[in-house]
N, C-alpha and C positions, 0 to 999 in steps of 0.2 A: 467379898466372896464372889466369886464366878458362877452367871448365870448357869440353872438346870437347862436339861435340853428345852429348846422351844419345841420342836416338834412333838413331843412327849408330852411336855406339859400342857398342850393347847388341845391335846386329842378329846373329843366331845362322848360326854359319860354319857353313861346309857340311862335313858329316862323311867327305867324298870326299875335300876338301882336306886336312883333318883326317892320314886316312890315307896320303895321298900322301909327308906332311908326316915322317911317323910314319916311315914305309917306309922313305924317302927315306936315314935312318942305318942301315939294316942291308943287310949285304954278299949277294946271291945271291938276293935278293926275287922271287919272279911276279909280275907288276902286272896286276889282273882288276881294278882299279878305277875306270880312269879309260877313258872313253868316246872315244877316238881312234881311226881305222883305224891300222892297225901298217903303211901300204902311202907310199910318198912320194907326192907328189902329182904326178900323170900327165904325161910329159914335154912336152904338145903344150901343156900348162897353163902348165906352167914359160917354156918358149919364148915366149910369148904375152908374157908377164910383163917380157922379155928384151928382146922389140923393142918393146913398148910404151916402156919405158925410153928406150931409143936413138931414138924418135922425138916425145921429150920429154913423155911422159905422167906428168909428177913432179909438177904441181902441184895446187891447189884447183881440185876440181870444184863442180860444184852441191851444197847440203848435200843434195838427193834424187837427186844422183849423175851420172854420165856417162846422156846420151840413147841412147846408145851399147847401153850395157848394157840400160837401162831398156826400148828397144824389141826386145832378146833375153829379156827374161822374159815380157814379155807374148806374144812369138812362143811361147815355151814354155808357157807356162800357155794358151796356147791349144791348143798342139798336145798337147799333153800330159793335160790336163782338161777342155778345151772350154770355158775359162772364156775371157771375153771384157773385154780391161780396156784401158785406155788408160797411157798413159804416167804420164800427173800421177797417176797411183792409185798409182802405185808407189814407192816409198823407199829407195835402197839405206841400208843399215846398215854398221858397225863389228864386223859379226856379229850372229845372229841374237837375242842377249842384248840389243844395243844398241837392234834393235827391240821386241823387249819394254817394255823401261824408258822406251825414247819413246815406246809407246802407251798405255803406266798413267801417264805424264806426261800425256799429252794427253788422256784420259777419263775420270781417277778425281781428286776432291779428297779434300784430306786429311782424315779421318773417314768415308769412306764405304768401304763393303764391296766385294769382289770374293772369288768362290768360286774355291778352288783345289783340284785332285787330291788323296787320299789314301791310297795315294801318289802324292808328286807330284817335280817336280824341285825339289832346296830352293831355286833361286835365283831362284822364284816369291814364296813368301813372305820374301825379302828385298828385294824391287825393291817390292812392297807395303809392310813393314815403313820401309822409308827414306824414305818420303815422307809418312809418317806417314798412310797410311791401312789397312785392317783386313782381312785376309785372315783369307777363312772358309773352311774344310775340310770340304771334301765326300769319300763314302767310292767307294774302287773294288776291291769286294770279290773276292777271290781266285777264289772258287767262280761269280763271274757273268761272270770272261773280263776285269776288270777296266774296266766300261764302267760310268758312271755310271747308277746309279738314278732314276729322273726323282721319285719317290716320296720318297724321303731327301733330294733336293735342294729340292721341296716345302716341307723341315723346315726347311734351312739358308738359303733365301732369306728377306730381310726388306726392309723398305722402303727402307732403306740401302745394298742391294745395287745396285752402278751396274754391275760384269763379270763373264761366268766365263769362268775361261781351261779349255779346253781343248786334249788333247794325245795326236794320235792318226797313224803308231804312238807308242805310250807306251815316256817313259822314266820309273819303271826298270820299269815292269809288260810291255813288248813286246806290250800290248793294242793292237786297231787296231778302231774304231770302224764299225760297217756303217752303211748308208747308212740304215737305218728309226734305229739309234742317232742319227745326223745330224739325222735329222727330228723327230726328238723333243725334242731339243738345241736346235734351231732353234724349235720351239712353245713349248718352254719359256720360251729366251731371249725370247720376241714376246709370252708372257703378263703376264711380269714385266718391260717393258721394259729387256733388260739388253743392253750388247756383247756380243759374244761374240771372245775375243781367241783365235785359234784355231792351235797352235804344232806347224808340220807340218817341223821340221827334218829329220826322218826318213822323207820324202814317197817316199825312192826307195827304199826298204830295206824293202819289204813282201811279206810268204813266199807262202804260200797264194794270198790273197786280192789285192786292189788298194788302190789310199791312193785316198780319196774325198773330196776336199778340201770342206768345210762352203762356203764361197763358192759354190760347184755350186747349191747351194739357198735362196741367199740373196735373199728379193726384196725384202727389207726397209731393205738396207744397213744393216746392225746387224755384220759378220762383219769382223775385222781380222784376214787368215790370216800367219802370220810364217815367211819361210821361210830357209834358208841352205847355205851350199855346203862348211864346213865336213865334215859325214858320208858328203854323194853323194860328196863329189869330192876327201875326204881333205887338205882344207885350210885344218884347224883354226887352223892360224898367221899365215892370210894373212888371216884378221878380215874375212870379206864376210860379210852379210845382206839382208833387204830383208822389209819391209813393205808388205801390198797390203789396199789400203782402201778407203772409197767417196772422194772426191775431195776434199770438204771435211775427210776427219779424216788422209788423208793428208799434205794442207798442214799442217797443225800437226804432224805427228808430223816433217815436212822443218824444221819452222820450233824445234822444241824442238831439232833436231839439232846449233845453232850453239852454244849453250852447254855443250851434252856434247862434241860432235869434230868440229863443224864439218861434217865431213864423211866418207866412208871413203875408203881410201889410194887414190889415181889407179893404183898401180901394181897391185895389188892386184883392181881393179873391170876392170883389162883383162884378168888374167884369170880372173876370173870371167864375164867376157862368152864369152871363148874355150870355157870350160866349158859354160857353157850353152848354147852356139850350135853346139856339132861335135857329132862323133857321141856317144853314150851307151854303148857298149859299157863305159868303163869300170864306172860303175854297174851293171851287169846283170851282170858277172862279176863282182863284188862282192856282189852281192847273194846269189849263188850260193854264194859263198865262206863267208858267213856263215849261211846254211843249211844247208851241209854241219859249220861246226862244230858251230850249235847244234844238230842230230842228234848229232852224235857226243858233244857235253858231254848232252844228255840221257839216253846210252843209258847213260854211265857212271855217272851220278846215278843211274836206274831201279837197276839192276844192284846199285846199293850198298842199295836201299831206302829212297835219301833223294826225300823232295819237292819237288821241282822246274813250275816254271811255264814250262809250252815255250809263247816267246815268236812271234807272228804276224809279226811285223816288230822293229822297230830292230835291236839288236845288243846287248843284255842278256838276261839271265834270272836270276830270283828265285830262289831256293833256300830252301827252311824248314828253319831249326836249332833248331824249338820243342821237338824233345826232345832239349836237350845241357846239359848240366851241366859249367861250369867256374869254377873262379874267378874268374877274369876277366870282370866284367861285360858289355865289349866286347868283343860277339865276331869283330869285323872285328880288334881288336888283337889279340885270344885268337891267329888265325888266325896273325897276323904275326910274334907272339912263336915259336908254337910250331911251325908247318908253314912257314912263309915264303912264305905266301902273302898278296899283299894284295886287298881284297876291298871292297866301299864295304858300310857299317853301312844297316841298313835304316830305325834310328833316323832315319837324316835323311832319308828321305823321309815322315815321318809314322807315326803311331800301329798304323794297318794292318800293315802290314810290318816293326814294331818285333825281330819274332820272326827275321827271314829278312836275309839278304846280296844284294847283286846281285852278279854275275859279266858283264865286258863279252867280249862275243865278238871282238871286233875288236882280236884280238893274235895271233901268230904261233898256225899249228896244235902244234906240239909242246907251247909253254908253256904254253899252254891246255890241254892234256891234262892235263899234267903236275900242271897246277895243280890240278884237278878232283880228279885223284888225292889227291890232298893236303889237299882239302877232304874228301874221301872218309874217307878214313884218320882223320883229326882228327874226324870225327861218330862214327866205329866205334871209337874210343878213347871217348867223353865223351857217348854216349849213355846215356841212364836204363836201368835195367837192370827 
C-alpha cells in the first residue's frame, strides 16, 4: 500500500489535545486546559436556532453564508468599531479555525513564509505546516506585555515572507495589543509588503483596556481580521466564524470554502445572527465574570510566590514553573499524575513559554480555585530549594 501524505502525517498535535486526551482516563480531573466558557449557550441563542429550524433554515447557504447574517456583522463592526465594510467583504465560516485555513489557502503558496507568535496558538503552525508552506516564529516576550518587537521581527522577515498572523487579546499570553502596537504592525506589514492575517476571536473579552481591531487602520487593504462567536457567546459547538477582507481576497477565501464545507451549518448561522444582532449583555457579564476569576486565580498565585502573567483579556493566564524540579519532564502531565489537575504544556505554544502552563479561566469559580490550589501546593512540593 502507498504511503499517506508525509506532510500531513508529520504535522505536530497540539499539546492541549495531547492533555485533554491524557486526562480524559483519570477519575476526578480539574480541567484548566482547554479554552471553553463553562456557561451554555444563552437561551435567546438556542431559541433562534429552534425557529430557524421550523421555518426550514436546514439547507445550503451561500459558501460566504446567509446575507442575513452577513449584513448583522457589518451592522456590528460598525457599531461596535466604526469599521465600515460591505457585505461581499465578509465570509461566514465553520469557525473561526476554518477561517484561518481559507485565508493561508488563499494568500500563501506552498514554500513561502508567514510569521507566527511565540507564543502562539499551535493550530497556527499547523494550517502553515499542511499546505506545505513555512511558518517563522516570531518572539512575545513575557517582560514586554507580550506584544511583538517590530526590531526582532526586522530579524525574522525575509523575502519569502508573504503573512504575519497576529493575535490580540492573545491566546495563551492574554496580551492585547494598543493601538501605537497596531501602527507599527501595520508599517511593518506596508514595508515588507506582507498580509496581515489578524485573529480577533477574543474581540469581546477585554479587561482594562478595549480590543482595537487592526482593520481601524487599514488603508492599504493588506488586513484579513478573523473573527468568531464561539468565546463571546459560548458556542464553541455550534462551528460559526467569519472572515472580513478587502473584497477581492474575500472572494477567494468564499470560493476555497467549497472544497473544505461547502459552507457553515444553515442552522447554526441563524443563530449566530440572533447573537450578533440582540442585546450584548451576555458578553459583558461574562467578561466581568472572567475578571473577577482571573483576580482571584492571581491573588492566589501572588500569595503562594508563584509567577504568574495577569492577563488584559481573553480568558487564560501563564503561570512559570521555571523553578520546579520533577521527574516528569511534562509538566502539564507531572500536574495530572500528581495533583489532578489538568493544565495545557507551554511547550506547545512555542519555545518562549516552554518553562510555564496556561490555566483557562473559563470554568466553574470553585474548580478553578481549587485547581490553582493544587497547582500551588505541587510548586511548594517540587520547588528548588
Amino acid at each position: 500500500m502507498k504511503a499517506l501524505s508525509q506532510t500531513r502525517s508529520s504535522l505536530p498535535r497540539s499539546g492541549i489535545r495531547q492533555i485533554m486526551d491524557y486526562s480524559a482516563t483519570i477519575p476526578d480531573v480539574i480541567h484548566l486546559e482547554v479554552g471553553e466558557p463553562n456557561v451554555n449557550t444563552p437561551l435567546h441563542i438556542r431559541e433562534a436556532a429552534f425557529t430557524a429550524m421550523n421555518e426550514g433554515f436546514t439547507h445550503y447557504t451561500a459558501n460566504a453564508g446567509l446575507i442575513s447574517l452577513r449584513s448583522s456583522i457589518a451592522d456590528h463592526l460598525k457599531r461596535q468599531y466604526e469599521i465600515q465594510v460591505n457585505t461581499d467583504q465578509i465570509v461566514v465560516t465553520a469557525g473561526a479555525v476554518n477561517a484561518l485555513v481559507a485565508t493561508v489557502l488563499s494568500l500563501v503558496e506552498s514554500g513561502e513564509e508567514v510569521l507566527i507568535p511565540d507564543p502562539g496558538w499551535p493550530n497556527y503552525e499547523q494550517i502553515i505546516l499542511s499546505q506545505e508552506s513555512i511558518p517563522k516564529r516570531y518572539k512575545l516576550l513575557p517582560d514586554s506585555g507580550f506584544v511583538p518587537d517590530i526590531a526582532e521581527l526586522e530579524q525574522v522577515v525575509t523575502p519569502k515572507t508573504k503573512a504575519i498572523i497576529i493575535n490580540s487579546p492573545g491566546n495563551p499570553t492574554g496580551g492585547v495589543l494598543s493601538e501605537e502596537n497596531i501602527k507599527e504592525l501595520l508599517a511593518f506589514a506596508s514595508k515588507h509588503d506582507l498580509y496581515v492575517i489578524s485573529d480577533e476571536v477574543y474581540d469581546g473579552i477585554v479587561f482594562e483596556d478595549k480590543h482595537i481591531s487592526p482593520m481601524s487602520y487599514d488603508t492599504e487593504g493588506r488586513v484579513i481580521s478573523v473573527f468568531g462567536f464561539s468565546k463571546n457567546y459560548a458556542m464553541t459547538g455550534w462551528r460559526v466564524g467569519y472572515a472580513v477582507a478587502p473584497q477581492q481576497i474575500a472572494a477567494v477565501i468564499a470560493k476555497v470554502l467549497e472544497p473544505l464545507v461547502s459552507c457553515a451549518s444553515s442552522v447554526s448561522q441563524k443563530a449566530a445572527e440572533a447573537a450578533i444582532s440582540s442585546t450584548q449583555e451576555f458578553v459583558h457579564e461574562m467578561r466581568e465574570i472572567y475578571q473577577a476569576r482571573r483576580d482571584s486565580a492571581y491573588k492566589l498565585l501572588e500569595e503562594a510566590g508563584i509567577k504568574a502573567y495577569k492577563p488584559k483579556g481573553a480568558f487564560y493566564m501563564m503561570i512559570d514553573l521555571s523553578g520546579i524540579e520533577t521527574e516528569e519532564e511534562n509538566l502539564a502531565i507531572a500536574l495530572v499524575k500528581e495533583s489532578g489537575v489538568a493544565v495545557a504544556p507551554g511547550t506547545t505554544f512555542g519555545s518562549t513559554t516552554a518553562h510555564m502552563i496556561r490555566i483557562s479561566l473559563a470554568t466553574e469559580d470553585s474548580q478553578l480555585l481549587e485547581g490553582v490550589k493544587r497547582i500551588c501546593d505541587f510548586v511548594t512540593k517540587h520547588r528548588k530549594q
